[in-house]
N, C-alpha and C positions, 0 to 999 in steps of 0.2 A: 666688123673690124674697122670700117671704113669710120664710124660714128669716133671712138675711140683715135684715133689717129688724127681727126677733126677735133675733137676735144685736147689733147694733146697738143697741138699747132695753134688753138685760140688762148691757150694759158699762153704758151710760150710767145706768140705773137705782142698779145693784149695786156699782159700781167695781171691774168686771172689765176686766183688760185682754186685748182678741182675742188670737189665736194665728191665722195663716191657714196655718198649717202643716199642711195634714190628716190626714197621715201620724201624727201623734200620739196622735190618740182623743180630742180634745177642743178645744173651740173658747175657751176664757177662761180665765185666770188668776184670782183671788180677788185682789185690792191691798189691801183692807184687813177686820179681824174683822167677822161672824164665818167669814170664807168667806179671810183671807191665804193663797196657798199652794194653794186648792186646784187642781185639775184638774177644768173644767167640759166637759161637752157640753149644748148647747144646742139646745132641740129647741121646736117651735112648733106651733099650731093657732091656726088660723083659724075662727070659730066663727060663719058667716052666721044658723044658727036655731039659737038654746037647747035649741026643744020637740023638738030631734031626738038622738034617744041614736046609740050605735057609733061615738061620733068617737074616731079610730085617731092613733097619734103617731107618727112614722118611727123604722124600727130602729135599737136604742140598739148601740154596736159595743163589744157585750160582750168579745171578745179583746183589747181594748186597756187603757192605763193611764189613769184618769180615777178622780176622786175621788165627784162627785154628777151629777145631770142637774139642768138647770135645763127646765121648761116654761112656756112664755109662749105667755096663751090671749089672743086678739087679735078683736077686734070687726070688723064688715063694713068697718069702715076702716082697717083695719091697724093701729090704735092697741090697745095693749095696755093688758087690764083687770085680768087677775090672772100671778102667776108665783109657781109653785108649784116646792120641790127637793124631791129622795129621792138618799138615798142610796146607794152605790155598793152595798153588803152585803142592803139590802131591795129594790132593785131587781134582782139577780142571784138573790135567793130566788123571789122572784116569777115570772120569767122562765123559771127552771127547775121551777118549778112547773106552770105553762101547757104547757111542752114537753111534759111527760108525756102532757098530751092531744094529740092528734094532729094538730087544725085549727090550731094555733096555730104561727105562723111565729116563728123564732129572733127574738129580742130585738124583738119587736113586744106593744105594750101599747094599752089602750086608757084616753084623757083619764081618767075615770071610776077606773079602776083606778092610774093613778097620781095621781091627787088623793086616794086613798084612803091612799095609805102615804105621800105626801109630805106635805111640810108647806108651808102659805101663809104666803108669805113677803113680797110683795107688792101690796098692791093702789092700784087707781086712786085709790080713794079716802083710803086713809090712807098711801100713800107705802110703805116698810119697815118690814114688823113683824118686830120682835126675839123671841126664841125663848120668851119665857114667856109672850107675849101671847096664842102660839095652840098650842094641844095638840090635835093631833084625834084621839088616844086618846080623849081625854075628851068629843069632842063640841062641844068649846066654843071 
């Protein structure tokens, strides 16, 4: 239910239009910049305690054709606080990265690690932030 509700909140937020096709590899369309065109999967957490690390995001379905993933992290009330994208190209390095180790399950990441290569895109508080506002190469 929670997945659905996240998807729901990224159309509406982002001006993605659903796709309920699943067979595609991706749940949105982009309608308008800086995302027109692309191909979104949309993946979600729910996040009841902060102080607790390991929170895991459902496999991303790397065989398929999709442009970025959108994550949308969600308070004890289902109401979404941040959403965070990466890329199709840094998410596939990353993932193949992880494989090499052994405990790591195909196309499974964890909040943490993709907040690290994504960028925040999102928040509750200031609505949509556009691409020069937040770099987190630089920390800031």
């Amino acid at each position: 239910m929670s997945a659905e509700i996240a998807e729901n909140d990224a159309a509406r937020l982002l001006d993605l239009e659903l796709v309920k096709d699943e067979t595609l590899g991706y749940d949105a369309v982009g309608i308008r910049d800086p995302r027109a065109g692309k191909r979104i999967q949309i993946k979600s957490r729910t996040i009841f305690d902060e102080s607790k690390s390991g929170h895991r995001i459902g496999q991303l379905r790397t065989g398929q054709d999709w442009d970025s993933v959108l994550l949308v992290l969600m308070d004890d009330n289902y109401e979404p606080f941040e959403i965070f994208e990466a890329e199709r190209a840094e998410l596939l390095d990353v993932i193949a990265e992880a494989e090499s180790s052994k405990r790591a399950k195909r196309g499974l990441l964890s909040v943490a690690k993709f907040k690290a290569i994504g960028q925040l895109i999102w928040t509750r508080e200031e609505g949509e932030i556009g691409a020069a506002v937040w770099d987190n190469q630089s920390g800031g």
